[in-house]
TORKOL-4160 file (C-alpha; in steps of 0.2 Angstrom, whole numbers, padded with zeros to 4 digits, m for minus):
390
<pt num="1" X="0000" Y="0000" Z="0000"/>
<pt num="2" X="0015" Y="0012" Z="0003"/>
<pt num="3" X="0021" Y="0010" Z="m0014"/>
<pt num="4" X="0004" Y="0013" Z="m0024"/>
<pt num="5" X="0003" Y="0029" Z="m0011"/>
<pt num="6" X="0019" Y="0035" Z="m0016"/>
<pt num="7" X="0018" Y="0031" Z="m0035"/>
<pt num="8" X="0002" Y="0040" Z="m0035"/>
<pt num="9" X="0010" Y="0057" Z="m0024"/>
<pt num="10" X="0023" Y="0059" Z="m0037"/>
<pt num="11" X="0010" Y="0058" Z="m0050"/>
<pt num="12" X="0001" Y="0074" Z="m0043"/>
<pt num="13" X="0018" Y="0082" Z="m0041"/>
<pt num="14" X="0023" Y="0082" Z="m0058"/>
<pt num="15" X="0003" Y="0086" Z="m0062"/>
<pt num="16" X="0003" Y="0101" Z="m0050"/>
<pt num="17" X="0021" Y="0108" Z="m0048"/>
<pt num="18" X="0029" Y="0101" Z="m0064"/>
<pt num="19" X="0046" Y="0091" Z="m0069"/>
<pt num="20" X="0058" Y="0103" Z="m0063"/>
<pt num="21" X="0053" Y="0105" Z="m0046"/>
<pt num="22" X="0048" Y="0088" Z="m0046"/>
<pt num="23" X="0063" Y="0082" Z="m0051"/>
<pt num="24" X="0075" Y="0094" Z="m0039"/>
<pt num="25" X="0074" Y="0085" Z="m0024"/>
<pt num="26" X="0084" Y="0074" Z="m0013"/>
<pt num="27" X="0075" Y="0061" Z="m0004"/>
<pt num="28" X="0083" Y="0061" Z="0018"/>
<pt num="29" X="0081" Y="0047" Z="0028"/>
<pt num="30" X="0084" Y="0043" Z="0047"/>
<pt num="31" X="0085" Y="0027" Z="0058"/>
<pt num="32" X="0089" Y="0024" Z="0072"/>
<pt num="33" X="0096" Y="0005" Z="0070"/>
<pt num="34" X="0095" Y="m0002" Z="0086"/>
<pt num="35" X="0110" Y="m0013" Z="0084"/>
<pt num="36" X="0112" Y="m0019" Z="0102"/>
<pt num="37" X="0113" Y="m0034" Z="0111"/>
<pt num="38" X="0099" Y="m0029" Z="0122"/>
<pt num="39" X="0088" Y="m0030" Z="0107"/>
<pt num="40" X="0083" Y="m0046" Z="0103"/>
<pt num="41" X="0089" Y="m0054" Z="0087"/>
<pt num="42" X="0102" Y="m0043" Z="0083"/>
<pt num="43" X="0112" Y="m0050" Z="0069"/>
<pt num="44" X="0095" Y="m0057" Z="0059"/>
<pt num="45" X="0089" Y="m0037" Z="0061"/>
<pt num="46" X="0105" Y="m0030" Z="0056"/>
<pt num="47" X="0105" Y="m0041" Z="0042"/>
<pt num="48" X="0088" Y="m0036" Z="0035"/>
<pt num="49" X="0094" Y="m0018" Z="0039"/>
<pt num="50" X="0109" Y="m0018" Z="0029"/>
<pt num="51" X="0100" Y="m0027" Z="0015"/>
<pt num="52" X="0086" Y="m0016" Z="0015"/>
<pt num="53" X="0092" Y="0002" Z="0019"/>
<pt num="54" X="0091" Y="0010" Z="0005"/>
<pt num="55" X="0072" Y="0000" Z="m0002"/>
<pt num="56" X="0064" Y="0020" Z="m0005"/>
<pt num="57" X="0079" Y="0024" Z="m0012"/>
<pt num="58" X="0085" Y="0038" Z="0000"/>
<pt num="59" X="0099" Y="0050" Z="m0006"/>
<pt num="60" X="0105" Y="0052" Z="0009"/>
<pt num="61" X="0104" Y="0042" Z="0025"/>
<pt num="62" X="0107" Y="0045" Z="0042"/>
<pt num="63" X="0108" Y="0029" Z="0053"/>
<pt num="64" X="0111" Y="0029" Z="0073"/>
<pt num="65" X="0113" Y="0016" Z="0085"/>
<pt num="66" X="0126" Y="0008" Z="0074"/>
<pt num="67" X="0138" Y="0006" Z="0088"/>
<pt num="68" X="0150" Y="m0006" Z="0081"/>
<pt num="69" X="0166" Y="m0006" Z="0068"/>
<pt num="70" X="0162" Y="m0023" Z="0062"/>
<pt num="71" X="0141" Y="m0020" Z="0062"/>
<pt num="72" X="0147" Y="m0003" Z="0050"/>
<pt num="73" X="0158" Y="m0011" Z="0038"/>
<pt num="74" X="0145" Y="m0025" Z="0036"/>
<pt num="75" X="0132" Y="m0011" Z="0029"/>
<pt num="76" X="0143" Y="m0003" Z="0020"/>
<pt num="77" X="0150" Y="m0020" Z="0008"/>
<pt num="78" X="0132" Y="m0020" Z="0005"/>
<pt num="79" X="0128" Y="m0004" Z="0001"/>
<pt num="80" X="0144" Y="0005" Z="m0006"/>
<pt num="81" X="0140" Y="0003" Z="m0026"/>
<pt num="82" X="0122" Y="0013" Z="m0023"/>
<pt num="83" X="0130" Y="0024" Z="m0008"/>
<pt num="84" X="0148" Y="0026" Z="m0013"/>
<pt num="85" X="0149" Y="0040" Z="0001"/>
<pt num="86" X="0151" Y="0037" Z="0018"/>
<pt num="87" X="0157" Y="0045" Z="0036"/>
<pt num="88" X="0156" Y="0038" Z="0053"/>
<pt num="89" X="0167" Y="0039" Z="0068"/>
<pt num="90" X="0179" Y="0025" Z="0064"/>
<pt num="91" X="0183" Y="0032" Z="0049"/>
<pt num="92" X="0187" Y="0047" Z="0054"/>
<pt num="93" X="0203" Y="0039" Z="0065"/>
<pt num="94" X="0219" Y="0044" Z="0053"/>
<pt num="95" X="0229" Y="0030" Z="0063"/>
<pt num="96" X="0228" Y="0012" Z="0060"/>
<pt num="97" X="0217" Y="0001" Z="0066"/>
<pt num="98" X="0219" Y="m0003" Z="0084"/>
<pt num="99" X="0221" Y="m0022" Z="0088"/>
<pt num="100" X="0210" Y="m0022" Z="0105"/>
<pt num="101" X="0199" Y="m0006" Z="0110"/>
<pt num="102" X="0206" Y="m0014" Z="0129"/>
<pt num="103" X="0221" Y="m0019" Z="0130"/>
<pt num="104" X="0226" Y="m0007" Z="0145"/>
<pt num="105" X="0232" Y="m0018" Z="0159"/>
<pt num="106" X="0223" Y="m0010" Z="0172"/>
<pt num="107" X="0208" Y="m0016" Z="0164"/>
<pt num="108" X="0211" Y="m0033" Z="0176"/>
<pt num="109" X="0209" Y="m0022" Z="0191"/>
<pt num="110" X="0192" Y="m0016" Z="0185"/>
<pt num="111" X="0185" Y="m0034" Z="0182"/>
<pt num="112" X="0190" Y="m0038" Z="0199"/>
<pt num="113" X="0182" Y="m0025" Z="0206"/>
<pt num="114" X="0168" Y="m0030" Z="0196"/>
<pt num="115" X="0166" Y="m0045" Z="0205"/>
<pt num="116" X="0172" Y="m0040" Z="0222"/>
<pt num="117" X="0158" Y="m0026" Z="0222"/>
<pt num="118" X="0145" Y="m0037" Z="0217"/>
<pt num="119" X="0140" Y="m0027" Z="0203"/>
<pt num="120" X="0134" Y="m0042" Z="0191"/>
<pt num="121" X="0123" Y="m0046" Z="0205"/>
<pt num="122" X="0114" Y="m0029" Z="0207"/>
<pt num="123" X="0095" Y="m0031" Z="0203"/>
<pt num="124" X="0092" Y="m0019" Z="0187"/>
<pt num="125" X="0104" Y="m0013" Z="0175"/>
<pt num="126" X="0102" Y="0006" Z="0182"/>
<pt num="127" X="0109" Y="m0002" Z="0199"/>
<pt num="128" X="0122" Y="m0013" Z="0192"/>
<pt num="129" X="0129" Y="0001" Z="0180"/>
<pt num="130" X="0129" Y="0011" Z="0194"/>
<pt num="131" X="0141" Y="0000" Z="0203"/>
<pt num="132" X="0153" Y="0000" Z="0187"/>
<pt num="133" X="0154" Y="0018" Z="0187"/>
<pt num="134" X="0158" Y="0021" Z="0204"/>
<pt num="135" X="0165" Y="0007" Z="0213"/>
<pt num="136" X="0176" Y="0000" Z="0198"/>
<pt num="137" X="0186" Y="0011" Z="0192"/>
<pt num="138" X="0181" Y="0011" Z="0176"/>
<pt num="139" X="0181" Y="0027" Z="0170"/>
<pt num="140" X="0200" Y="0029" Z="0171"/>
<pt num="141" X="0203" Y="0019" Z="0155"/>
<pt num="142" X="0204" Y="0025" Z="0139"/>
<pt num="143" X="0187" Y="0031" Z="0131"/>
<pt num="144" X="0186" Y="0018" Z="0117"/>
<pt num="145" X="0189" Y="0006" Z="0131"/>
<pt num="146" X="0175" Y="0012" Z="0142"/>
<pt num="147" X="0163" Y="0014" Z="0125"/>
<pt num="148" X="0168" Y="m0005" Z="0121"/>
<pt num="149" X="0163" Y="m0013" Z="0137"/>
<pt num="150" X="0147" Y="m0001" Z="0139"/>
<pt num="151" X="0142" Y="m0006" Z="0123"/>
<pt num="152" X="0146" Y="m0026" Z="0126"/>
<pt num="153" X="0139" Y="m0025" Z="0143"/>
<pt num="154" X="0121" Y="m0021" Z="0136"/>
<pt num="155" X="0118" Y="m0039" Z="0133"/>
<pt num="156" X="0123" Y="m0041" Z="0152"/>
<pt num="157" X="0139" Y="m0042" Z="0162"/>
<pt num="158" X="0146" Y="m0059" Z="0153"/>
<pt num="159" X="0163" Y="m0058" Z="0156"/>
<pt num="160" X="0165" Y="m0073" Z="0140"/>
<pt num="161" X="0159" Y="m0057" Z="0131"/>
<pt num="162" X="0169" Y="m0044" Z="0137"/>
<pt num="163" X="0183" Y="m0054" Z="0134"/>
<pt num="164" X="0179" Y="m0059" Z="0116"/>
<pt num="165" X="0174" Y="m0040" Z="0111"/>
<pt num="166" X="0186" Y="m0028" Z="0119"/>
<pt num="167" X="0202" Y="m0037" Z="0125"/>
<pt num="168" X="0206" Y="m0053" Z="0115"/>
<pt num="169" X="0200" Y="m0046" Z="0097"/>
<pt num="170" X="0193" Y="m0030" Z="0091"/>
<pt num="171" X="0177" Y="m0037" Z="0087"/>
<pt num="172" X="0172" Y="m0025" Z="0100"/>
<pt num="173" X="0182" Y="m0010" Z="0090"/>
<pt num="174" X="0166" Y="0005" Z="0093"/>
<pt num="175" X="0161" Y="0018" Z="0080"/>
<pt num="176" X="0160" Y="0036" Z="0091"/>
<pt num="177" X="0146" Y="0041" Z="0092"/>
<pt num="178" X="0137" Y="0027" Z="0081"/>
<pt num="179" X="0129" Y="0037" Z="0069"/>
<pt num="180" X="0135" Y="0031" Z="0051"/>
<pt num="181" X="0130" Y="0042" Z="0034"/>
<pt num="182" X="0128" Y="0036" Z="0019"/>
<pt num="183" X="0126" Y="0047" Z="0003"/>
<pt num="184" X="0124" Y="0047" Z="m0017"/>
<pt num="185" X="0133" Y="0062" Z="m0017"/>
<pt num="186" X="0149" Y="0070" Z="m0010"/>
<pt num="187" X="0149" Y="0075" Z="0006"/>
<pt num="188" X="0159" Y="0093" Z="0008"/>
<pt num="189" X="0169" Y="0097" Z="0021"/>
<pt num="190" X="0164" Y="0080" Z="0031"/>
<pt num="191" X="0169" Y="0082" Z="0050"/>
<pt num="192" X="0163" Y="0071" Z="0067"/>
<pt num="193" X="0159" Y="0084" Z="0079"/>
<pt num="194" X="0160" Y="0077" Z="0098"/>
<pt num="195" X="0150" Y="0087" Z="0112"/>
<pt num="196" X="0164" Y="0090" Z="0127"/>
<pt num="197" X="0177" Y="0077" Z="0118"/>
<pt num="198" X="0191" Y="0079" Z="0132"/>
<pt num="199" X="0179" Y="0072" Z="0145"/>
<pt num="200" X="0177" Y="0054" Z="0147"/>
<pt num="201" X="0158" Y="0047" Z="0146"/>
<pt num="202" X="0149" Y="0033" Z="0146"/>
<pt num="203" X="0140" Y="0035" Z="0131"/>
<pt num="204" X="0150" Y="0047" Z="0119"/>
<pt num="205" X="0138" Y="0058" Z="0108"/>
<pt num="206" X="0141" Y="0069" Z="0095"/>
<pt num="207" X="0137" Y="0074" Z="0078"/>
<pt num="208" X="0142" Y="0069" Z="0058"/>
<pt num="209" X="0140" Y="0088" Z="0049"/>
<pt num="210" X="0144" Y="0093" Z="0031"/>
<pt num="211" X="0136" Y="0101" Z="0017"/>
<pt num="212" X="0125" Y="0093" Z="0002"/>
<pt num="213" X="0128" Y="0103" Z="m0013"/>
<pt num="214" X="0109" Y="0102" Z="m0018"/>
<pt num="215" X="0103" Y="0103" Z="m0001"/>
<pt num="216" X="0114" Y="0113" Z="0012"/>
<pt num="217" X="0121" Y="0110" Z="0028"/>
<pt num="218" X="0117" Y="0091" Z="0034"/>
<pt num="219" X="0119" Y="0086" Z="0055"/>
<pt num="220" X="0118" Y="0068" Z="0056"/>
<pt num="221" X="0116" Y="0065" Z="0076"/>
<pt num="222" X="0109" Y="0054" Z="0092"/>
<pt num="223" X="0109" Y="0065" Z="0108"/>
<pt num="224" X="0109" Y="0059" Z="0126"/>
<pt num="225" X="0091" Y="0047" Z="0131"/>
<pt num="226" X="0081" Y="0046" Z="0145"/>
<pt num="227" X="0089" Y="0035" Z="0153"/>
<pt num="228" X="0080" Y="0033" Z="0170"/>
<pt num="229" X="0078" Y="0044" Z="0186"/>
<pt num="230" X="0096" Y="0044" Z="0191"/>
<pt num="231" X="0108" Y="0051" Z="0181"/>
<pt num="232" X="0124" Y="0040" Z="0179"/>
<pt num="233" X="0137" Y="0049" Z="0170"/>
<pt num="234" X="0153" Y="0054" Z="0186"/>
<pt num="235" X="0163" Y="0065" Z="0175"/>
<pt num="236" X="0148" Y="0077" Z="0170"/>
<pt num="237" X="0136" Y="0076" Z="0188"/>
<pt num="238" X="0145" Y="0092" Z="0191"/>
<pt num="239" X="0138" Y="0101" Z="0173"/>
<pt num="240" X="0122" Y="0091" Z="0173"/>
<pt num="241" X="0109" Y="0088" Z="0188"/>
<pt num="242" X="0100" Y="0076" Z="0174"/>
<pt num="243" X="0100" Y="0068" Z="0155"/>
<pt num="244" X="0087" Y="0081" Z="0151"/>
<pt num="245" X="0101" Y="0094" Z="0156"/>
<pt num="246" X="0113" Y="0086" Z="0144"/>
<pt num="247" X="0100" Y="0083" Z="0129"/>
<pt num="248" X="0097" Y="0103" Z="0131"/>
<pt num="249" X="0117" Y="0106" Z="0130"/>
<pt num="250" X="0120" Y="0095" Z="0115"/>
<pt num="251" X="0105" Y="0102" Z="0106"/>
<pt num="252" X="0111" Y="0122" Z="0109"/>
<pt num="253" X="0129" Y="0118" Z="0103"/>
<pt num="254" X="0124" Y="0111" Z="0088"/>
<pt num="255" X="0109" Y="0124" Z="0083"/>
<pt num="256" X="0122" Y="0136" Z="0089"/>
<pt num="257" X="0137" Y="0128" Z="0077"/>
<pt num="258" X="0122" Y="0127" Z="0064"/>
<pt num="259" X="0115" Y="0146" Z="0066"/>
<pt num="260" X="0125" Y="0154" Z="0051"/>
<pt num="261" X="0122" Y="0142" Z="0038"/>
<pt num="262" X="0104" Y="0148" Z="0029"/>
<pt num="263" X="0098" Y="0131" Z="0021"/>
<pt num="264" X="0100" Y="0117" Z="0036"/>
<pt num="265" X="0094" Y="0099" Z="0040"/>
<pt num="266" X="0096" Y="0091" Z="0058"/>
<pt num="267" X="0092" Y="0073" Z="0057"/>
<pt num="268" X="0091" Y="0058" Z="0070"/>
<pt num="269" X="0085" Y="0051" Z="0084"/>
<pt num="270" X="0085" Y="0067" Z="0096"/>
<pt num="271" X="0078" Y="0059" Z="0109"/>
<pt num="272" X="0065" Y="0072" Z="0112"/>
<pt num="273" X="0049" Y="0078" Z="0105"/>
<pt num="274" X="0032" Y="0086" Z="0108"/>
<pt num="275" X="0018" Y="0080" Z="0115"/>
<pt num="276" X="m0001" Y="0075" Z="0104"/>
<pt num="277" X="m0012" Y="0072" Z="0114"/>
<pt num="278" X="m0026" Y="0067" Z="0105"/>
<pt num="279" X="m0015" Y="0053" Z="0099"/>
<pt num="280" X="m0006" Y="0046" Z="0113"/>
<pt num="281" X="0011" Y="0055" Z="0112"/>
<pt num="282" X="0017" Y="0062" Z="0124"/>
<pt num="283" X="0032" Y="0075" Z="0128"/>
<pt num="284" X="0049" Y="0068" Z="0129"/>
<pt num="285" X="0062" Y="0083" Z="0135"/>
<pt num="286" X="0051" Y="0098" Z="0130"/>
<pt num="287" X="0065" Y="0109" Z="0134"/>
<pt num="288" X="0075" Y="0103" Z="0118"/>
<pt num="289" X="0060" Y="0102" Z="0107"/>
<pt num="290" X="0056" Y="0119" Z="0108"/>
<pt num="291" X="0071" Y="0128" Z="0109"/>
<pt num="292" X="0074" Y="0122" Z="0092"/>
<pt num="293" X="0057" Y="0126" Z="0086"/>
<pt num="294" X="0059" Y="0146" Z="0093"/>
<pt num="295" X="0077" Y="0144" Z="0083"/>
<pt num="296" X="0067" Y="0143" Z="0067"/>
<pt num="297" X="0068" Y="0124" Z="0066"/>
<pt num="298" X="0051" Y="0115" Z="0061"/>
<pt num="299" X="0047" Y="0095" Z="0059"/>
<pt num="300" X="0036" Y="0092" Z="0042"/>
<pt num="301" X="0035" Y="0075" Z="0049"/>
<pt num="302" X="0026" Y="0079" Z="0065"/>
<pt num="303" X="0015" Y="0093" Z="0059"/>
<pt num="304" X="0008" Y="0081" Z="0045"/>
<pt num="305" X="0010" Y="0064" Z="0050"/>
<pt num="306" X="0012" Y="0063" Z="0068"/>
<pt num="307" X="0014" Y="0045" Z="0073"/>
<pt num="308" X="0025" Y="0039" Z="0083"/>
<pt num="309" X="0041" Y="0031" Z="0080"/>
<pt num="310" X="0045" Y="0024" Z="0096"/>
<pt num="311" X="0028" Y="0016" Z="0100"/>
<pt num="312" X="0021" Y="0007" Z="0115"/>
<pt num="313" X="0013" Y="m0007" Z="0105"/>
<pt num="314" X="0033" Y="m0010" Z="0095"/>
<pt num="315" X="0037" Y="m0026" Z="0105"/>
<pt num="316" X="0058" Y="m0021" Z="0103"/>
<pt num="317" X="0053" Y="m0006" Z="0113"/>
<pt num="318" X="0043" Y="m0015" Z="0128"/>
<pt num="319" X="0060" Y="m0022" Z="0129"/>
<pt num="320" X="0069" Y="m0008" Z="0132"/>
<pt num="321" X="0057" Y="0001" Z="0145"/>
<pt num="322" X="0063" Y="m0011" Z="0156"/>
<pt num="323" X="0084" Y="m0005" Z="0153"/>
<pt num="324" X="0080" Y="0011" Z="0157"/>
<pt num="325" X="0066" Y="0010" Z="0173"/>
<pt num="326" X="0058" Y="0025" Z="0167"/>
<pt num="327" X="0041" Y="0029" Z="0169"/>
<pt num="328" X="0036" Y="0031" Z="0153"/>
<pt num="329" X="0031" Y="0013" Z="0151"/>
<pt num="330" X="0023" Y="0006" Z="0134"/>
<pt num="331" X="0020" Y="0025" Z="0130"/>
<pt num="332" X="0022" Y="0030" Z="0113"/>
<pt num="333" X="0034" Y="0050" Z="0107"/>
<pt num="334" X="0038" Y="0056" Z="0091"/>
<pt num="335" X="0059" Y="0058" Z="0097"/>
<pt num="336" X="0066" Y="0055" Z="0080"/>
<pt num="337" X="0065" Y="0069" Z="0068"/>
<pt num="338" X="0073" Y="0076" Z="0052"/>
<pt num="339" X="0069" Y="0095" Z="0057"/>
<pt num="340" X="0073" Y="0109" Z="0044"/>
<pt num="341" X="0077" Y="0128" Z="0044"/>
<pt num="342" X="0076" Y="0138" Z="0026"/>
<pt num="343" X="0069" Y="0121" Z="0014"/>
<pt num="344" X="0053" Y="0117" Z="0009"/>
<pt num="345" X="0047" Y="0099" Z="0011"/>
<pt num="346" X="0036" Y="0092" Z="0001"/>
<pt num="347" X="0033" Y="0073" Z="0009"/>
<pt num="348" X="0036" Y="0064" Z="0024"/>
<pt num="349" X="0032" Y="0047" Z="0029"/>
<pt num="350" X="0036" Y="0033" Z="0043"/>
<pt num="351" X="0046" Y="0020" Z="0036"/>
<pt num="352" X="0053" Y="0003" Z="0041"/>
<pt num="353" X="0037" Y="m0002" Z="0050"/>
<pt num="354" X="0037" Y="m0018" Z="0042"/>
<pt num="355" X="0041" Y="m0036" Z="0051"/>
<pt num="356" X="0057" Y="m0044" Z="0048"/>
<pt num="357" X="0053" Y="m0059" Z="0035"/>
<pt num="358" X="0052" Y="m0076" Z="0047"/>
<pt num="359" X="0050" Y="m0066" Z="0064"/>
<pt num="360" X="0037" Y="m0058" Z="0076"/>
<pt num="361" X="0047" Y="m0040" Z="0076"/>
<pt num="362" X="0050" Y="m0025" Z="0067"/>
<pt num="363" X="0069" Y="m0022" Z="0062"/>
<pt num="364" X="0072" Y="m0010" Z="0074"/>
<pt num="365" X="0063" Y="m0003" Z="0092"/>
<pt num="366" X="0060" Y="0013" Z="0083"/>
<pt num="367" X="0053" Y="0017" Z="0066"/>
<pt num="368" X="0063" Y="0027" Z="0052"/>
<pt num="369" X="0057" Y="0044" Z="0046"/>
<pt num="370" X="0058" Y="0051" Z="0027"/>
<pt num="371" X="0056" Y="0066" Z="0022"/>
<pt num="372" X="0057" Y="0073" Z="0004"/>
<pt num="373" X="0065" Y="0091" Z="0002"/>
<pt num="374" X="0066" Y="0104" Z="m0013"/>
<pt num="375" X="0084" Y="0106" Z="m0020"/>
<pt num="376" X="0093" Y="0124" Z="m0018"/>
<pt num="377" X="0086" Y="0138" Z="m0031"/>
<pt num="378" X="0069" Y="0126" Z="m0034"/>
<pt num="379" X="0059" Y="0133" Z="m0019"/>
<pt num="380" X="0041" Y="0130" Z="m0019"/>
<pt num="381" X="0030" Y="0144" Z="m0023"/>
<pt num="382" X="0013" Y="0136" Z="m0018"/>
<pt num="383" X="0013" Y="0126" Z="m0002"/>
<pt num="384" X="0012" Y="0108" Z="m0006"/>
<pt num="385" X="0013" Y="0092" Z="0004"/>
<pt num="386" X="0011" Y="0076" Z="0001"/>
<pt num="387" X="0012" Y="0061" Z="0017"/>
<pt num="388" X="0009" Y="0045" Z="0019"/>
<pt num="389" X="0003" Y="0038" Z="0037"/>
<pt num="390" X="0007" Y="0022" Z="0039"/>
């Protein structure tokens, strides 16, 4: 049904506005992948991802949550004839490729205390990475180290795993901060752009930013979650009193690094979002959300199609409520966005909504937004839009 709908939008837009605007577009697309071992079935959803990415035949793509060397190289051997362009945080390293992320010998003394503070044995994953944080020791080592074993630990403490990712091979290697572009068309003046990069996190976020010949400047990002009540991060508790405090930072840096550019698309899983009520969406971090709308930011996504994209009902969600022990239980936001300033939009749309073939889940716990956009000096004159609501 999506496909008749789309055939049938671009029908009406070569009807209505003509070929050339029709045809001077670029076609965006974000999704937040999802590939961690919390997530069930990983590898056969990754599979399906990396197989099927590019399916509406985006222009460009912005994917989060694609926390791994090995998981982006995988997408990319798949995908690098039709997207021959690509940035993400391991490629930008000028040095070689490091044989472990862990190799630091004073990682022996964290697993020790690992055990000796009964961390693996704390009762929910807020508790027990509570323990690491403070009682191990952890944060002393390198920052790949500590990104490597916060991302092998979401499929539990297993120290079988640990071992395997992050000391013994690089299978572990991890992209900062696991967002992973992939484009048709040169990317000018590519950069990864971390938020506070000389201190050490658990989770390292940041930004991919360039320019798009055709459509302007580009942010590719994944800012800081709701991660519960507590706010576990050691090195920041003196900045930040909660997550929602460090989302509001990470979003004013980069609309503030964006301000002088006129044409300019932020795309990803923002982690917030504006309440609907008559459709069961609630807020998620207000403060971000409407600082960007004041900035002259707007989402064509949420203002004509409005469902959310990460939904109580999506069964990879339900099992993710229960990582983070928030409240916001089996309740449904609209937190991933492809917001513009200065472009028109023509069509927006939820995408990867689908199951994966032979199982009970969708490919990811969130859904993927699209959005199409008019290309520079092909502005529309009449306000046009066409969505699909699926």
């Amino acid at each position: 049904m999506t496909r008749i709908k789309t055939n049938i939008n671009w029908l009406w837009c070569f009807l209505l506005l003509g070929a050339d605007i029709c045809c001077a577009q670029t076609k965006l697309l974000t999704y937040n992948a999802g590939l961690l071992e919390t997530i069930p079935y990983k590898q056969e959803r990754g599979d399906y991802i990396a197989a099927n990415i590019g399916q509406s035949d985006p222009d460009i793509i912005c994917l989060q949550e694609v926390w791994l060397r090995k998981d982006v190289e995988f997408i990319l051997s798949i995908n690098q004839f039709r997207y021959p362009y690509f940035l993400s945080g391991v490629h930008k390293e000028t040095r070689p490729k490091i044989l472990t992320p862990c190799s630091n010998i004073s990682l022996i003394s964290v697993m020790f205390k690992l055990v000796a503070n009964g961390c693996t044995s704390r009762t929910t994953p807020g508790q027990k990475a509570q323990c690491v944080v403070e009682k191990t020791g952890a944060m002393d080592l390198p920052q790949k180290c500590i990104s490597c074993l916060a991302v092998s630990a979401t499929g539990g403490f297993k120290f079988t795993n640990l071992l395997q990712d992050c000391v013994l091979t690089s299978e572990g290697e991890v992209n900062l901060p696991g967002v992973l572009v992939l484009s048709k068309r040169p990317m000018i003046n590519p950069q990864v752009k971390y938020f506070m990069p000389a201190i050490k996190k658990t989770v390292y976020r940041g930004y991919i930013h360039f320019q798009d010949e055709k459509v302007g400047d580009i942010a590719c990002t994944h800012l800081t979650a709701n991660l519960g009540f507590q706010y576990i991060e050691p090195n920041l508790q003196s900045i930040f009193q909660s997550y929602e405090d460090q989302n509001f930072f990470e979003t004013v840096t980069m609309e503030i690094d964006l301000k002088s550019a006129s044409r300019v698309v932020i795309m990803g899983d923002l982690n917030f979002g504006g309440g609907i009520p008559q459709r069961n969406i609630k807020e998620e971090f207000g403060k971000s959300y409407h600082h960007l709308m004041i900035s002259g930011y707007h989402s064509p996504y949420v203002d004509n199609v409005g469902l959310c994209t990460y939904c109580g009902n999506n069964a990879l969600a339900v099992t993710q409520y229960d990582l983070t022990n928030t409240e916001s239980d089996q309740e449904s936001s609209i937190i991933d966005h492809i917001f513009v300033r200065g472009i028109s939009v023509v069509y927006s749309q939820r995408v990867f909504t689908e199951f994966v073939p032979g199982l009970p889940f969708t490919p990811s716990d969130h859904f993927g937004v699209q959005a199409t956009v008019i290309d520079k000096g092909h502005d529309l004159k009449v306000h046009v839009k066409f969505n699909v609501t699926n």
